[in-house]
N, C-alpha and C positions, 0 to 999 in steps of 0.2 A: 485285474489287480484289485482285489476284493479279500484284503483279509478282516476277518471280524472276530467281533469279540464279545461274549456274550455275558452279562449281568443279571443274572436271576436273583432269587429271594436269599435271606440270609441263608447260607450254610452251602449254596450249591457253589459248584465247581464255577470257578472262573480263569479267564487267563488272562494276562499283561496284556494292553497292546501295545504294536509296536508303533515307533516313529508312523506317520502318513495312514494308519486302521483304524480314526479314530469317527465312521461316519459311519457306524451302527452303539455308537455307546450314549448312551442315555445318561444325562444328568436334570439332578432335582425331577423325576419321574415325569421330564415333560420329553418331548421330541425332537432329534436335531437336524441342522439341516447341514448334510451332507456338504454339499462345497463349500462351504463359508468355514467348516472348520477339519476337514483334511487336509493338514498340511504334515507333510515331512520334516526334518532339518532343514533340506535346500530350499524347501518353498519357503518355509520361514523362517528364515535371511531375505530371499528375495522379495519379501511382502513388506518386513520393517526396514529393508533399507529401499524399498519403492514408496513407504511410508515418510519417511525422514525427508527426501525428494520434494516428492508433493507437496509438502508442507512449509519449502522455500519459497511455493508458487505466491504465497502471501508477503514475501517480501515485492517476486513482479507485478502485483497486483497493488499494493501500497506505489510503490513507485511509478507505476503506470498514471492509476490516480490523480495521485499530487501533483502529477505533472500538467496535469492536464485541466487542472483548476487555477486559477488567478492562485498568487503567491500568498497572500492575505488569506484565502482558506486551505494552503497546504498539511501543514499541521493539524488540523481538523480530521481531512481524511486519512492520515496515518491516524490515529486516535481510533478513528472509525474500524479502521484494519484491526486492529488491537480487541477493541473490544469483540470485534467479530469471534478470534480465538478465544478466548477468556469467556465470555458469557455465552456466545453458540458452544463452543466447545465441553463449558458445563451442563449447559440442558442437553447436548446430546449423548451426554455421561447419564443425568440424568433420568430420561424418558424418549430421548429421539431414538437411539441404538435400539431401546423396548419395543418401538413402535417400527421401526424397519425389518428386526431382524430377529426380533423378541423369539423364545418357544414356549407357549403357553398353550391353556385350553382351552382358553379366550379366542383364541390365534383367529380370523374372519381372512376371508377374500379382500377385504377392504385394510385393514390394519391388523399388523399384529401384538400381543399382547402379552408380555411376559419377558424376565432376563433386566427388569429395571435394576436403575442403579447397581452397573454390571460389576462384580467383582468376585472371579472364584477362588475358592481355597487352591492351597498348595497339597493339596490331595485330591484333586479334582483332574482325573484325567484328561480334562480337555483342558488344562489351567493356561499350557505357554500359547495353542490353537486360539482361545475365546481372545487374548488378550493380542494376539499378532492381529486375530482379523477386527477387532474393536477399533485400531489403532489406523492401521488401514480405513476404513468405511469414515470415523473421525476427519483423516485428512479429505477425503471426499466431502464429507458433509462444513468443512470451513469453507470452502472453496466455494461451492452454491453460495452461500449466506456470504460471502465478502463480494461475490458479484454487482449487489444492491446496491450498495455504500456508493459505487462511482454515479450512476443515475441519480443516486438523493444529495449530490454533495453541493454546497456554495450555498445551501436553504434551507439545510433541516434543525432541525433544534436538536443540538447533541442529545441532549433528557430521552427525550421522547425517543432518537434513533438506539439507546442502551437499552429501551424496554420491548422496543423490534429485534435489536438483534436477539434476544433471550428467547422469544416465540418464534422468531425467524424459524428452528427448529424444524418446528410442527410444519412447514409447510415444504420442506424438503423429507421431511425422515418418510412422511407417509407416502405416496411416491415412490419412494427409491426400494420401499417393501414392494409397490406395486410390480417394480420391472425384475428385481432380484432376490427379492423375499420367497423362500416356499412356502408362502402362502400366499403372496401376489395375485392376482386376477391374470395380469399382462402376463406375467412369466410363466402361467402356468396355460396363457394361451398361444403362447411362442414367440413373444417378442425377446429380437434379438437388442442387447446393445451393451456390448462390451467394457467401454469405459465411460457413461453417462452422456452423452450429447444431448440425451431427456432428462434424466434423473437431475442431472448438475446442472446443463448449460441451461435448458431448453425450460427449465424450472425458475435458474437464477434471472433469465432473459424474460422470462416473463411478468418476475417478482418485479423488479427492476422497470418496465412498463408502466405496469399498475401503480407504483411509486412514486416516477416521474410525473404521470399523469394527475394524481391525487394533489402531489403538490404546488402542480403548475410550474410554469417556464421561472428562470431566476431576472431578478427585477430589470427592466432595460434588456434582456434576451433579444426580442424580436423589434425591439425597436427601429433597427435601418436594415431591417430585412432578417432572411434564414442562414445571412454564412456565417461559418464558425466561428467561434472564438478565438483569439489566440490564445495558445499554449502560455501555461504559466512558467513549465520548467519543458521545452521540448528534449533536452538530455535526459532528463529521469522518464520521462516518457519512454523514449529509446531503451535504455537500461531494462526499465520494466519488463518492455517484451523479450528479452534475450532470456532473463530470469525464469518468464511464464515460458518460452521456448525449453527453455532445460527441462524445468521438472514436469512440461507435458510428455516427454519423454519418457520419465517415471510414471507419468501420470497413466500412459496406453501400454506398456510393455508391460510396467507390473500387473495389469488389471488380466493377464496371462492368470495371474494366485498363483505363480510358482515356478521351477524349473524341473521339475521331476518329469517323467515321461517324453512329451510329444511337449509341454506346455514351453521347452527352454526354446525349441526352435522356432515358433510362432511368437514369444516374446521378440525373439531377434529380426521377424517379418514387421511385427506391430512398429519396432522402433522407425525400422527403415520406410513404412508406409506414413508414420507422421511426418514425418521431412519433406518425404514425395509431394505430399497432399500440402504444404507451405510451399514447397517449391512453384504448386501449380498457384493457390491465392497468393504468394506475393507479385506471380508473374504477372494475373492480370492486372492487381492492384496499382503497380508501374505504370503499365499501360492506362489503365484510367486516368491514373493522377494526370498522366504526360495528358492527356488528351482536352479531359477537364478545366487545367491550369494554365493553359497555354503553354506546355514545354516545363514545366515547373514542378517538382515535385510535393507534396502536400504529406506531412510527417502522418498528420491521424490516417488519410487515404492507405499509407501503407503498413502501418502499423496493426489499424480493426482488420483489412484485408488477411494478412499473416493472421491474425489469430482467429479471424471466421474461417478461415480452411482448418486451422488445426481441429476447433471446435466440430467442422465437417465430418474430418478422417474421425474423431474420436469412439462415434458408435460400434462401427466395422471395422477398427483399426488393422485387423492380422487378418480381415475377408478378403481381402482386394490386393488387385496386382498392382501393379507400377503407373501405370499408366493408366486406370481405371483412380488411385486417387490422385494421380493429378488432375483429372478431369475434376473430381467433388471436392479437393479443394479450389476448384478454381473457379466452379458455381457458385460454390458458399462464400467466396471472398465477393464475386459480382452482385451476390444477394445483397451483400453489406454494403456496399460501396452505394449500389440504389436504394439500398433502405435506410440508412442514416439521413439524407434529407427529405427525404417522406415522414419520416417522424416530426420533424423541425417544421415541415407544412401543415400537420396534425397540431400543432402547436406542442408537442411533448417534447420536453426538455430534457435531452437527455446529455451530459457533459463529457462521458468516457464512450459512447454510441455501444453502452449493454444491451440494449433492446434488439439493435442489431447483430452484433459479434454473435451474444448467446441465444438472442432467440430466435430470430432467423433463422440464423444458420446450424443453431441446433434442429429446430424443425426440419430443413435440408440431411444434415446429418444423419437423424432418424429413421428418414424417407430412403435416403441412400442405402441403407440397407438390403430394403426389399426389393433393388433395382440389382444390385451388383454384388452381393452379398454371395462365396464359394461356402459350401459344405467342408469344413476345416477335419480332413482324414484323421483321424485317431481322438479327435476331439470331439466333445457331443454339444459344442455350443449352439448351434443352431437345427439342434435334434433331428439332420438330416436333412433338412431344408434347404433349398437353394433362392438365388432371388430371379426376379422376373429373367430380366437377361442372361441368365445363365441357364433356363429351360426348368425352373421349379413354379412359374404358373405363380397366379395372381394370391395366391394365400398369403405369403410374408410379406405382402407390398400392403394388403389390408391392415394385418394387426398389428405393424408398423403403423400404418396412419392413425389407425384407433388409437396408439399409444401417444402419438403425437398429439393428437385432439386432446384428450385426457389430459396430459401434463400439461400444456398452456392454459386450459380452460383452470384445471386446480390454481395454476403457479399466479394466475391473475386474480380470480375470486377469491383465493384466502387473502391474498397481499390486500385487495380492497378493506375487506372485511376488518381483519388484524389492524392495518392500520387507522380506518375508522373509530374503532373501540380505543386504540391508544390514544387518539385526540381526545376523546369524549375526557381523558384524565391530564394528558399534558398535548399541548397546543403540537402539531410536529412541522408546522412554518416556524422558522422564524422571523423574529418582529423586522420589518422593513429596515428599521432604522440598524437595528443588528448587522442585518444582514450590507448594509450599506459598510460599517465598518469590518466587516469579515470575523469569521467564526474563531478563528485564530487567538484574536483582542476578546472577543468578549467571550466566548467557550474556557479559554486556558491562558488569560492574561500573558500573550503572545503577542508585543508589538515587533511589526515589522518595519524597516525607515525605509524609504523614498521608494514609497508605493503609493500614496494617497491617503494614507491615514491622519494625518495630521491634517490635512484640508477637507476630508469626512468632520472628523472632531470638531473645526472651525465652524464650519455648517452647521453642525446639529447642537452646537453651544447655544444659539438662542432658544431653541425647543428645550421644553422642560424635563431632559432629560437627565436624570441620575449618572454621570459620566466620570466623574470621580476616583471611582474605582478604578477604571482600565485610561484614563489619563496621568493617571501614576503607576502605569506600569513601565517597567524602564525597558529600554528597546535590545533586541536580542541583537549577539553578537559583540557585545560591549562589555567592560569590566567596570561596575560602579567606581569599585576602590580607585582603580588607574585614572578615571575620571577626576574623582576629586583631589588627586595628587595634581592632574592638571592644570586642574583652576588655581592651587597653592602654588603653583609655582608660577601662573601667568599673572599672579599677583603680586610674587615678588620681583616681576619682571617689570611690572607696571612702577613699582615702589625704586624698583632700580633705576631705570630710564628718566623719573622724576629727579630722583637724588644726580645724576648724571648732565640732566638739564642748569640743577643749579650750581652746579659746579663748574659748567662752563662757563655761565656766567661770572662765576666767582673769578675765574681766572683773568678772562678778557676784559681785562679794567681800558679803559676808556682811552682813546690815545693823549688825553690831557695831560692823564697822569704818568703818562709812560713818561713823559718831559721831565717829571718830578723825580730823577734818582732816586733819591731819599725815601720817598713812600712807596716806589718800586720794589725796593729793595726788601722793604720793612713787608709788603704784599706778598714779597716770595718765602720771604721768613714766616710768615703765620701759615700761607699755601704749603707748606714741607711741615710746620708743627703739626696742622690739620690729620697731614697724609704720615700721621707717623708709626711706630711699629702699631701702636694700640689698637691704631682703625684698623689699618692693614688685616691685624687678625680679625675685623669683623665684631671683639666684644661687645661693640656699640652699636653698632650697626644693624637699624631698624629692619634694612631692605631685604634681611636674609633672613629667612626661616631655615628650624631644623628639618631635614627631612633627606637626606644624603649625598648622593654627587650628579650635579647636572652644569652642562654643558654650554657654553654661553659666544655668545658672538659679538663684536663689537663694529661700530663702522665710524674711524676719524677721520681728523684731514690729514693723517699721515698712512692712512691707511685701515685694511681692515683688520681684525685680530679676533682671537679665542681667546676665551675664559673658560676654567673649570670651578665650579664652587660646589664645594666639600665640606661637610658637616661630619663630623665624629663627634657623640656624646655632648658634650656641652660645649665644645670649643666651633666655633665656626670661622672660618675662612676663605677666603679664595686666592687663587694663581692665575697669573695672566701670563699668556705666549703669543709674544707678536710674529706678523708673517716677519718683521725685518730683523728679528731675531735679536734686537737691541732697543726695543722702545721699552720702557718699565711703567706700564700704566697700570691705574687701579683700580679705574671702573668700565662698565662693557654696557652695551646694548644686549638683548637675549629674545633672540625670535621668538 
C-alpha cells in the first residue's frame, strides 16, 4: 500500500496525493519520516481524538497528587500540573517536537534538528498530518514532565519548579527521538516500544528520582520511622487513578497511529491487553496489601500497584496474549510494591512513589518486551523480530536492555544537572519555615482552617519573620461580605439583649411598690407610653441596624417566641409571633 508522489523541480509533472500517500513528499527540501506523518482520514480522527484522551490523564495525575499530599500543599500541586501544560507544552512547541522529531540536515544519531517552532502553511501538503501527529507526541510529552511534580511536592519552591518544568523539555524530547525518531540510534537498532514505558515512564520515573533525591526527604519525614504518610485526600487519590485508567486506554490503543489497514484490529487487542495487564497488578497488589497490613487494605498499595502494571503492559501493549500480560502486570505491580519502601530506606523522598510506579516498572516494562514480545502479522513494528520466549533468540532482549540503561542513565543525569543550574539562580528547597506552614499560604495566599496553620503562624510569630502578608489572608471557603453582615448583626443582638435586660428591670418594680396602687398604676402608664406605636416602629431604636430581614428568638417566663426584624429603606421595624399565639411582646433575645 505504497502510493506516492513525486515533487521534482519547477515545471515537472506532479500529481495530488491522496488521503494516507503522504510518506514520500518532501517538505521545505528536508526529509520525512514516514510514520509519524501517514495518516488517512480514519487515522486521523483516531490520533486527535486518542490525543484529546490522553490529555485528561492530567486531570488523574493532578488529583492522584493532591491527594496524596497534606491538605496545606494541595493547591500547590495542582499549580504544578498546570504549569506542567502551559510551560512544557510551549517549549515543546517550541524546540522539543525539533528535537524528537525535527527533519533537518543537522538530523544526528543522537538528536534531531529541524521543524522548530512547528507551524505549516495551509498549502503544505502535509498540513492536517504534521499538526495530527504534533498534537499527539505533545500529549505524550505533558505526561513524562507532570510525572516529576508528585516526587518534588510539599518542598519545592514554586519559582524554581516553573523554570524546571520549561527545560523539563529537553530531557524527554531527546529520548523519545531516540526510541521513535528516524534518526534515533535505538530505533534504528530495533528497539521495540509501542506506547513509551521508556520514553515516558521510565524517563519521567527516573527524572523524578533524581529530584527527590537532590531535594531531600520533607521535614519530620523519617522522623519515627519509613511508614507512610497519611493521605491528605484519599478520594481524589481514588478518582485520580480511574481518570489515569481511562485515558491509558487512549494512551496504548491510539499509539496503533491509526485504524486503516491491520492497525484498527491490534488497536482493539492493545485496549484489551491494558486491562488484562491491571487486572494481573491489582490482583497481587490486594494480596500484598492483605498480607502486609494484617488483613487491611492500604489505598497507596493498590493504587501504585494498578498503575505499575499499566505502566508494565505499556511497551508491548498489542504484543502479548492474555495471560502473558497478566503475568507483566503483575511483576510490575510486585516491583512496586517492594520498591516504594526501599526508596524510603535510601532516604528518598518520594510522596506519590514515581520512582517506583514509572521507573521500575517502566524498566520492567521495557525488558518485557524482549521476553514475550509476538511478531504482530501485517504489521512491521518489531521488524520481524520476536522475543526470547517466543523462539527469536537473545537479540530483542539485549537492545531492549541497552534502551533501558540509556533512558534511566539520561532521565537521572540531566534531571541532576538541570536542576543544579536552576539552584545556582533560585534556591529550589523551600525555606523550612515555608514549608512548615505549607506551599498553599505562602506560594498562592491560600489559607486553609483547621489544619494547623494557625498554630504554625503562633509559633513562628516570635522568629523574625515577615508574616504579615499571608496572616491577612482570609481563609478559603468563606464569604468575607457574609462575614461581616454577621458581626452587624451579632452586635445588634448584643445591643438588643442589653436594651431587653433593662427593661425587665424597668418592669419588675420592687414588691414594696406593688402595695402602692397609685405608683403602680402611674409605672404601667409610663411602661405602655414607653412601648408606644413610635418605638414599636423602631425610629428610635438604637438596637437596630439597617441591613434587611433576620430572624430572631426570644426566651420568657411565659415562654419562648420568634421575632422577625425587617428593615425597608429608612423605616425600621420588627413583628413578634409568640408560640401562644396571644402574647404581644416587643423585644426578643436573638441567637
Amino acid at each position: 500500500m505504497s502510493n506516492s508522489t513525486t515533487m521534482g523541480s519547477p515545471g515537472a509533472a506532479s500529481t495530488t496525493p491522496s488521503p494516507g500517500a503522504f510518506q514520500s513528499l518532501a517538505r521545505n527540501n528536508s526529509y520525512v519520516i514516514p510514520g509519524l506523518y501517514d495518516l488517512n482520514v480514519e487515522d486521523t480522527n483516531w490520533v486527535l481524538t486518542s490525543s484529546f484522551i490522553i490529555f485528561t490523564m492530567q486531570t488523574g495525575f493532578g488529583m492522584l497528587e493532591s491527594g496524596c499530599v497534606s491538605v496545606k500543599n494541595e493547591v500547590n500541586i495542582m499549580m504544578k500540573n498546570i504549569i506542567d501544560i502551559v510551560l512544557g507544552g510551549f517549549t515543546y512547541w517550541l524546540f522539543g517536537y525539533a528535537m524528537a522529531f525535527g527533519r533537518g540536515e543537522l538530523n544526528n544519531p543522537f538528536v534531531a534538528l529541524g521543524d522548530f517552532l512547528i507551524d505549516p502553511g495551509v498549502s503544505d501538503p502535509l498540513f492536517g498530518p504534521i499538526f495530527a501527529a504534533f498534537l499527539f507526541q505533545l500529549s505524550f510529552s505533558t505526561t513524562a514532565t507532570t510525572i516529576v511534580s508528585g516526587a518534588m511536592a510539599e518542598r519545592c519552591n514554586f519559582k524554581a519548579y516553573c523554570i524546571f518544568s520549561f527545560f523539563n523539555t529537553i530531557v524527554y524530547c531527546i529520548p523519545a527521538g531516540w526510541v521513535w525518531g528516524e534518526h534515533g540510534f535505538l530505533k534504528n537498532l530495533g528497539v521495540v516500544d509501542i506506547a513509551g514505558s521508556g520514553p515516558v515512564h521510565l524517563i519521567g520515573g527516573a527524572s523524578a528520582f533524581a529530584s527527590a533525591a537532590i531535594l531531600g526527604p520533607r521535614l519530620g519525614r523519617y522522623a519515627k520511622g519509613t511508614d507512610p504518610l497519611p493521605l491528605g485526600n484519599p478520594v481524589n487519590a481514588c478518582m485520580g487513578l480511574f481518570v489515569l485508567w481511562w485515558g491509558w486506554l487512549a494512551f496504548n490503543s491510539g499509539s496503533t497511529y491509526g485504524v486503516s489497514g491491520a492497525k484498527w484490529a491490534y488497536a482493539a487487542r492493545a485496549a484489551v491487553m491494558t486491562m488484562m495487564g491491571s487486572f494481573g497488578g491489582g490482583s497481587f497488589s490486594i494480596i500484598y496489601s492483605m498480607i502486609n497490613n494484617d488483613g487491611r487494605m492500604d489505598v497507596v498499595d493498590l493504587i501504585n500497584g494498578i498503575l505499575a502494571s499499566l505502566v508494565s503492559v505499556t511497551a508491548g501493549c498489542y504484543l502479548y496474549h492474555a495471560w502473558e500480560a497478566i503475568l507483566i502486570g503483575a511483576i510490575g505491580s510486585a516491583l512496586c510494591c517492594f520498591g516504594m519502601p526501599l526508596f524510603d530506606r535510601m532516604g528518598v523522598d518520594d510522596p506519590v512513589g514515581a520512582s517506583s510506579v514509572h521507573g521500575i516498572a517502566g524498566i520492567w516494562g521495557v525488558l518485557a518486551v524482549g521476553f514475550f514480545a509476538d511478531n504482530p502479522l501485517r504489521m512491521d513494528t518489531t521488524s520481524g523480530r520476536s522475543g526470547l520466549f517466543k523462539g527469536g533468540g537473545w537479540y530483542m532482549l539485549g537492545v531492549q536492555s541497552l534502551s533501558a540503561l540509556c533512558l534511566a542513565c539520561w532521565g537521572v543525569c540531566t534531571t541532576f544537572v538541570l536542576l543544579w543550574l536552576i539552584n545556582k539562580v533560585v534556591p529550589i528547597r523551600m525555606d523550612p519555615n515555608e514549608e512548615l506552614l505549607g506551599a498553599d499560604l505562602m506560594e498562592h495566599r491560600i489559607r486553609h482552617t483547621q489544619i494547623g496553620i494557625s498554630r504554625a503562624l503562633s509559633a513562628l510569630a516570635p522568629i523574625q519573620l515577615d508574616l504579615d502578608d499571608v496572616i491577612d489572608a482570609p481563609p478559603i471557603g468563606r464569604n468575607p461580605g457574609h462575614e461581616r453582615c454577621v458581626d452587624e448583626i451579632e452586635a445588634a443582638s448584643q445591643k438588643l439583649h442589653q436594651w431587653r435586660q433593662a427593661m425587665d428591670k424597668f418592669a419588675d418594680r420592687p414588691a414594696r411598690e406593688k402595695t402602692e396602687l397609685a405608683s403602680g398604676a402611674s409605672s404601667r402608664r409610663r411602661s405602655k407610653s414607653f412601648l408606644s406605636k413610635s418605638h414599636r416602629n423602631g425610629k428610635d431604636n438604637a438596637a437596630f441596624d439597617r441591613g434587611g430581614i433576620t430572624t430572631v428568638k426570644m426566651s420568657g417566663r411565659e415562654g419562648k417566641e420568634t421575632h422577625q426584624l425587617s428593615v425597608i429603606g429608612s423605616e425600621q421595624s420588627y413583628q413578634v409571633g409568640s408560640t401562644d399565639r396571644n402574647a404581644d411582646r416587643n423585644f426578643a433575645w436573638i441567637d
